[in-house]
C-alpha positions as CSV (number, residue, x, y, z in Angstrom):
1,X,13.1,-20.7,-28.2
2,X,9.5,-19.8,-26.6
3,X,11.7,-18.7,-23.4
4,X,14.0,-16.6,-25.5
5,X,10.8,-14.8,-27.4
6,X,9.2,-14.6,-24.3
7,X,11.6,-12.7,-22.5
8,X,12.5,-10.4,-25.9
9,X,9.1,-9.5,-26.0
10,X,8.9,-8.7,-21.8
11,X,12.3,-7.0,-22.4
12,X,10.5,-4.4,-25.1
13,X,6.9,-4.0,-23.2
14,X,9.2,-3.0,-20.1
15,X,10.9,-0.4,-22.2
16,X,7.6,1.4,-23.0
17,X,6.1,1.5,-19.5
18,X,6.3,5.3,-18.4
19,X,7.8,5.2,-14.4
20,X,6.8,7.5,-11.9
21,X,8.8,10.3,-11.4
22,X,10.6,11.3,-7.5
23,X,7.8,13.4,-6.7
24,X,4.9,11.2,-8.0
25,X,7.1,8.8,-5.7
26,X,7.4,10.5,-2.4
27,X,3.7,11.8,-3.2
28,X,2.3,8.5,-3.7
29,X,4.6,7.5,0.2
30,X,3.1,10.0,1.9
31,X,-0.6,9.4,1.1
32,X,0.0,5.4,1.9
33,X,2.1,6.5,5.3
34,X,-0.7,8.8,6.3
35,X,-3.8,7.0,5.8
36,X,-2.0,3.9,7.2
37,X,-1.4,5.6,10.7
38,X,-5.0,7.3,10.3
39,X,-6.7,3.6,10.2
40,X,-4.2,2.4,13.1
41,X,-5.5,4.7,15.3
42,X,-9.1,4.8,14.4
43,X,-8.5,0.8,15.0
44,X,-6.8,1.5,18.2
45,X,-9.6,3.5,19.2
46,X,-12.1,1.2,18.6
47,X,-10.1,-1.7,20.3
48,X,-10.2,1.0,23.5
49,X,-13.9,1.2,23.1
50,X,-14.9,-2.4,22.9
51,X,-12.1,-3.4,25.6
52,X,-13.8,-1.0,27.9
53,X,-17.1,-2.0,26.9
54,X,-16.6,-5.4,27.8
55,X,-15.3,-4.7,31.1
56,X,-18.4,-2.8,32.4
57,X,-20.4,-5.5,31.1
58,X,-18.0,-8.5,32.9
């Protein structure tokens, strides 16, 4: 019975959550896609850095 309640009560919180709408969506993609690719290449520059780094040192 605890199950049944349990899932009743999830059932009615999910009904009150507000979604995000397409643009909040594709927004929300866009911001994620670019700082992801932003952060990959300051990485990869600092990868390029050390590597070289440690070559003129070795």
């Amino acid at each position: 019975m605890k199950i049944v309640g349990f899932l009743k009560e999830s059932i009615a919180e999910l009904k009150k959550v507000v979604w995000p709408g397409k643009d909040d969506v594709i927004s929300s993609v866009k911001v994620v896609l670019i700082s992801t690719v932003v952060v990959a290449v300051i990485l990869g520059l600092l990868d390029l850095l050390f590597v070289t780094g440690m070559n003129l040192v070795f």
